[in-house]
Each structure stands twice: as structure tokens, then as C-alpha cells.
C-alpha positions in Angstrom: 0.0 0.0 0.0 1.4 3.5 -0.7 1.7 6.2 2.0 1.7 9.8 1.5 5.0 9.6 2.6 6.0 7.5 -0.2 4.3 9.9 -2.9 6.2 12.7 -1.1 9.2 11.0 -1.9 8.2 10.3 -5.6 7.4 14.1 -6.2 10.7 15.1 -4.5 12.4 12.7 -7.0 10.7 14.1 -9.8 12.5 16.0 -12.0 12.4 19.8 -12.0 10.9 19.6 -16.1 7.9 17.3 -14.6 6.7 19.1 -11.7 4.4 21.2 -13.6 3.0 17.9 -15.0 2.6 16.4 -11.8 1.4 19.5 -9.8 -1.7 18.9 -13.0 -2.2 15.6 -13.2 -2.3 15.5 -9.0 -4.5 18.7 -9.3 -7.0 17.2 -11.7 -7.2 14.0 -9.7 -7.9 16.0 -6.6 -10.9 17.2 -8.1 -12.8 14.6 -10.1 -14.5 11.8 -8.5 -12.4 8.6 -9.7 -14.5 6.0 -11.2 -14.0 2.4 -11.4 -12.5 3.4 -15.0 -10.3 5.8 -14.5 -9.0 4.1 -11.6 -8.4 0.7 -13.1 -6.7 2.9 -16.2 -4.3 4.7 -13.4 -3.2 0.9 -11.8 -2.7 -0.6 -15.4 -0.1 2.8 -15.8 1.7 2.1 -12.7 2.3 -1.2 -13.7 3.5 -0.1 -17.1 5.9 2.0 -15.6 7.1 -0.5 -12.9 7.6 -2.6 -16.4 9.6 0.2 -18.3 6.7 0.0 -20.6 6.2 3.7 -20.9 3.4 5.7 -23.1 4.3 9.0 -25.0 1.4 11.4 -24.6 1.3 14.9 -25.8 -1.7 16.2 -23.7 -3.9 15.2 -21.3 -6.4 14.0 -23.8 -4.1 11.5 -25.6 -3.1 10.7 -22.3 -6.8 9.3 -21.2 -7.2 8.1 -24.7 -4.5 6.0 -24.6 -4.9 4.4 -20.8 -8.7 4.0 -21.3 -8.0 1.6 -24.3 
């Protein structure tokens, strides 16, 4: 299970280009109710990443294109 300790640590290991990104993506999270969709779509990312199997998106729309497929 991941601690907000643990996030903490993953923003302060972000790098300086990203935290804009982040600071949106943790913003827009904040203040949509996550469905059973969107939440299955953010697990199947994180395992992606933990596999090195990254996505190039340009926006936030490709981005939920892309994960809700």
C-alpha cells in the first residue's frame, strides 16, 4: 500500500521539467470523483511504468485516450 509519505518521496524525486505535469495531473485527480475506470486505467499505468513500458502522450487528452483503451 502506498503512503503519502511514499508519494512525497516520488514528487521530491521528480525532476524539475515534470513538476508542472505532476502538480496537474495530482491537481485534476484531486478534483474529479475517480471512477472504477479511471481508476483501473491509473493501476494498469503504474504497472507499465514499474515494467519500463512507458506511453508518449502529448496532452492530457491523448493521455486518457490512450490508458482508457
Amino acid at each position: 500500500m502506498v503512503s503519502r509519505d511514499v508519494l512525497h518521496e516520488l514528487v521530491d524525486s521528480l525532476p524539475e521539467a515534470e513538476i508542472a505535469a505532476a502538480e496537474r495531473f495530482l491537481t485534476t485527480i484531486s478534483k474529479e470523483p475517480m471512477g472504477p475506470e479511471f481508476a483501473a486505467s491509473i493501476r494498469r499505468g503504474l504497472g507499465q511504468a514499474d515494467a519500463s513500458d512507458t506511453v508518449v502522450c502529448h496532452d492530457y487528452s491523448e493521455m486518457v485516450e490512450k490508458l482508457l483503451d
